[in-house]
TORZARO-658202 format. One line per field, with one value per residue (C-alpha): y, z, x; residue in one letter; residue number from 1. Coordinates in steps of 0.02 Angstrom, whole numbers. Each point is the difference from the previous one (the first is absolute). Example, Ala and Ser with C-alpha at 12.3 -4.5 7.8 and 13.67 -1.06 7.14 Angstrom:
<kolvos>
north <- [-225	172]
up <- [390	-33]
east <- [615	69]
resn <- [A	S]
resi <- [1	2]
</kolvos>
This chain:
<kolvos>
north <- [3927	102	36	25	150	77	19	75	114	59	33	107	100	32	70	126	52	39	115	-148	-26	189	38	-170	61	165	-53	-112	115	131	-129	-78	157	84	-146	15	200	-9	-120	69	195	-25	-144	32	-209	-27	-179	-76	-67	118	-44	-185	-15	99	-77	-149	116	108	-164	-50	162	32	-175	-23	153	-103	-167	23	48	-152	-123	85	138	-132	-105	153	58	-186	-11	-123	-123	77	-29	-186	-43	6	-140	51	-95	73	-13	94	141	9	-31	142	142	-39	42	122	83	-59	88	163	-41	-46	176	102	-88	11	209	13	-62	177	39	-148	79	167	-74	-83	167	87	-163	-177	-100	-190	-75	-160	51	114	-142	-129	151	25	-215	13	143	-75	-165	54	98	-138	-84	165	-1	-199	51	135	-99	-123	141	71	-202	6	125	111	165	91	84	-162	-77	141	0	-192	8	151	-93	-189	110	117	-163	-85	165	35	-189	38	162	-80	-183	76	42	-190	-162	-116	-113	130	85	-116	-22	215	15	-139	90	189	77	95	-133	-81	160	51	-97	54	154	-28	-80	-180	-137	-132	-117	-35	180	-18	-167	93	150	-129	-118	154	35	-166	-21	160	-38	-173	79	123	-120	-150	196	10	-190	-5	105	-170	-78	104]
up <- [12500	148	41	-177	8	148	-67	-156	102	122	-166	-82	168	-10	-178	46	167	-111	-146	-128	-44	-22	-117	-106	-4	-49	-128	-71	-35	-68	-120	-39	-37	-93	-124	-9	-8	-120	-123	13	-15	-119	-99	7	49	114	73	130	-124	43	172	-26	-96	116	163	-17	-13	142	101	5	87	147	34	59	119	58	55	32	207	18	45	2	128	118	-40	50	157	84	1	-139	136	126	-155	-12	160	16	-40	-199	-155	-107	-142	80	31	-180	-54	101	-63	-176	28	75	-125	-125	88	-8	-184	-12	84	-110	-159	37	27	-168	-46	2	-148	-76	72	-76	-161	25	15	-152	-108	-24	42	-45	177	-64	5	138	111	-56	4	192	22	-115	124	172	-78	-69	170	88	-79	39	185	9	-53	114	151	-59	-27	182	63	-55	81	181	-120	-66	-111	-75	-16	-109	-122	-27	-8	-113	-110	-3	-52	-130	-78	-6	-90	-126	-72	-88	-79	-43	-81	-192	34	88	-99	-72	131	152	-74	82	175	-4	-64	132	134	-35	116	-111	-166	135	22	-156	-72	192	-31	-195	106	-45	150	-40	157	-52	26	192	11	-30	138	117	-13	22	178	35	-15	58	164	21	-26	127	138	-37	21	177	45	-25	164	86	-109	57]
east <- [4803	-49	175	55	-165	72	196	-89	-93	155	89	-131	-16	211	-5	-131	85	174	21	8	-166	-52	174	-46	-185	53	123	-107	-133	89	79	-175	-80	143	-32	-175	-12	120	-96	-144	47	165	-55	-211	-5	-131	100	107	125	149	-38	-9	154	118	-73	105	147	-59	-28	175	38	-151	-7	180	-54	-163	80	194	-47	-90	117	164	-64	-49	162	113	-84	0	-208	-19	97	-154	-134	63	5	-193	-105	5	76	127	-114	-130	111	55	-191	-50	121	-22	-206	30	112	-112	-127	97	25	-183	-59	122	-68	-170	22	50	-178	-59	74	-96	-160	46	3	-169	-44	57	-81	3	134	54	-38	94	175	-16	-57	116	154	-37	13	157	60	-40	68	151	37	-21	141	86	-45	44	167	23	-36	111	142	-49	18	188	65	0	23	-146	99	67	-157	-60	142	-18	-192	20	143	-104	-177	102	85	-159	-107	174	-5	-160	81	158	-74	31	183	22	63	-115	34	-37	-147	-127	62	-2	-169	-49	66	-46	-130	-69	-22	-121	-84	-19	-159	-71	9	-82	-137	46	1	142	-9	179	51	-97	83	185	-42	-51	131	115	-77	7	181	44	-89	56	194	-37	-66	138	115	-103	22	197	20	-36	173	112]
resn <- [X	X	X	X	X	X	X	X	X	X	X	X	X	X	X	X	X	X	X	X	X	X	X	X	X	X	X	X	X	X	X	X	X	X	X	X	X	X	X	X	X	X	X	X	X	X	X	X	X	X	X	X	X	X	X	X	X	X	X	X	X	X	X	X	X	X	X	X	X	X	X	X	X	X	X	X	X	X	X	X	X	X	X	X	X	X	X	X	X	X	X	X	X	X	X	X	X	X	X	X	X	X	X	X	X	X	X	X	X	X	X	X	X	X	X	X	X	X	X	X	X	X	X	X	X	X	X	X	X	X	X	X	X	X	X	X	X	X	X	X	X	X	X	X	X	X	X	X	X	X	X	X	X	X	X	X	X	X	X	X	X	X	X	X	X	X	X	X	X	X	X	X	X	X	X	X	X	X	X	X	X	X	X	X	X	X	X	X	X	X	X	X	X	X	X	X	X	X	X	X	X	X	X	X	X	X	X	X	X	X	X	X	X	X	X	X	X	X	X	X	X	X	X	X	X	X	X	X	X	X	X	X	X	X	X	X]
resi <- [1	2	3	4	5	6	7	8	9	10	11	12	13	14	15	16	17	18	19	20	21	22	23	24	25	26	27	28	29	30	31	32	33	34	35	36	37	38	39	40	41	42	43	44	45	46	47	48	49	50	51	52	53	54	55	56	57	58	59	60	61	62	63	64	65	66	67	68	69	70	71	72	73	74	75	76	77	78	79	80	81	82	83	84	85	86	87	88	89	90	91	92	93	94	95	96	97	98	99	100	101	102	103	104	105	106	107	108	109	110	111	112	113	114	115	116	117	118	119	120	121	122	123	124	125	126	127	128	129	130	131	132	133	134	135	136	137	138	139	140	141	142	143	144	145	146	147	148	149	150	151	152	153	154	155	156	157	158	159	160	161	162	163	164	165	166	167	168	169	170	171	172	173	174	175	176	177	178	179	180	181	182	183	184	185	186	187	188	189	190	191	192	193	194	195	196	197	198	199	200	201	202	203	204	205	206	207	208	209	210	211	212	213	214	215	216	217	218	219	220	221	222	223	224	225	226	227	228	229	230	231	232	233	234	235	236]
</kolvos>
C-alpha cells in the first residue's frame, strides 16, 4: 500500500505543476457557481438542486480532463516502461492514479461546499440531502475517474483517452435520459446502467446500499480492465 501512496502522491504533485488542475478548478467553479447564483437570485431557491442535477452532466466533461494524462502520458513518453521496472505491481500503479484523481475530484467537490455554507447562512437548510448529495457526488465520480484511468490504460494518446472516457461517461449519464423512449425489453438494463438514476435518491438524501453497491462495482471493473490493459505488455 505504501507504494500504491507514493504513485498517488507523484501524481497529485504533476497536476499542480501543469495547467490542468488550475483550468479544471477554474472551470469547475465557474460552472458550480453559475448554477447556484443562478437559483438562488433567478429562481429565489435557497438549494443545491440545480447544482446536483447537472453535476453528473458536468462530470462527464472535467473528469475526462482529470484522468486521461495518467496513463497515456506516461505510455507515450517511454516512463511507464521506467515506472514498471521498479519493484511495484501493475495494480498498484493503476490503484494509485485513480486516488489520486479521485483526490483532485475529491478537492474540487469539496470547494463547492461553500456554497452549502452560504446557504447555512441565509437560513436553515435540510442537512440530509446535502450530505448524502456530496457521497452521491464523490461516488458517482469515482465511477467517472475509474473509467478514465481505464480509458488512459488503453491508449499512448491523451487525446484519445479523453474522447473515449468522455464518450463511455456521456453514454453511461444519457441512458437514464433516454429509458422512456427505449423498448420494453431495454428499459431496465438503461435505467440499471445510468449514472445518474443511481444518484438520484443520493441526492434526495436517500442511502440505497444498492445504488453504492452499483458505483463500486463500476470502479472495480474499471480498475481491474485497466490493470489486465497494464499486464498485457508482458504478452506481447
Amino acid at each position: 500500500m505504501s507504494t500504491t501512496t507514493t504513485v498517488a502522491k507523484r501524481e497529485i504533485r504533476a497536476y499542480f505543476n501543469s495547467p490542468v488542475a488550475y483550468i479544471v478548478v477554474t472551470v469547475f467553479m465557474l460552472i458550480a457557481g453559475y448554477l447556484f447564483w443562478s437559483q438562488l437570485f433567478l429562481e429565489k431557491q435557497a438549494e443545491l438542486r440545480y447544482y446536483f442535477n447537472l453535476t453528473p452532466l458536468v462530470f462527464t466533461f472535467i473528469i475526462p480532463a482529470i484522468t486521461m494524462r495518467l496513463i497515456a502520458e506516461e505510455k507515450g513518453s517511454g516512463t511507464l516502461e521506467m515506472l514498471i521496472t521498479m519493484p511495484v505491481r501493475d495494480w498498484e500503479v493503476v490503484l494509485g492514479k485513480f486516488l489520486a484523481g479521485l483526490a483532485m475530484l475529491a478537492a474540487i467537490v469539496g470547494m463547492t461546499m461553500f456554497y452549502a455554507v452560504t446557504l447555512s447562512l441565509l437560513g436553515p437548510i435540510d442537512k440530509g440531502p446535502m450530505l448524502t448529495g456530496y457521497l452521491g457526488l464523490l461516488l458517482m465520480g469515482g465511477a467517472y475517474v475509474a473509467i478514465g484511468v481505464m480509458s488512459s490504460s488503453l491508449t499512448r494518446n491523451q487525446i484519445v483517452a479523453f474522447i473515449l472516457s468522455f464518450a463511455i461517461s456521456f453514454a453511461l449519464f444519457i441512458f437514464g435520459q433516454i429509458v422512456q423512449y427505449a423498448p420494453d425489453w431495454l428499459a431496465p438494463v438503461l435505467a440499471f446502467l445510468s449514472m445518474g438514476n443511481h444518484f438520484e435518491s443520493l441526492s434526495r438524501g436517500v442511502v440505497d446500499s444498492r445504488d453504492v453497491l452499483f458505483y463500486v462495482s463500476l470502479m472495480v471493473v474499471a480498475l481491474v480492465i485497466a490493470t489486465a490493459s497494464l499486464e498485457s505488455r508482458k504478452w506481447k
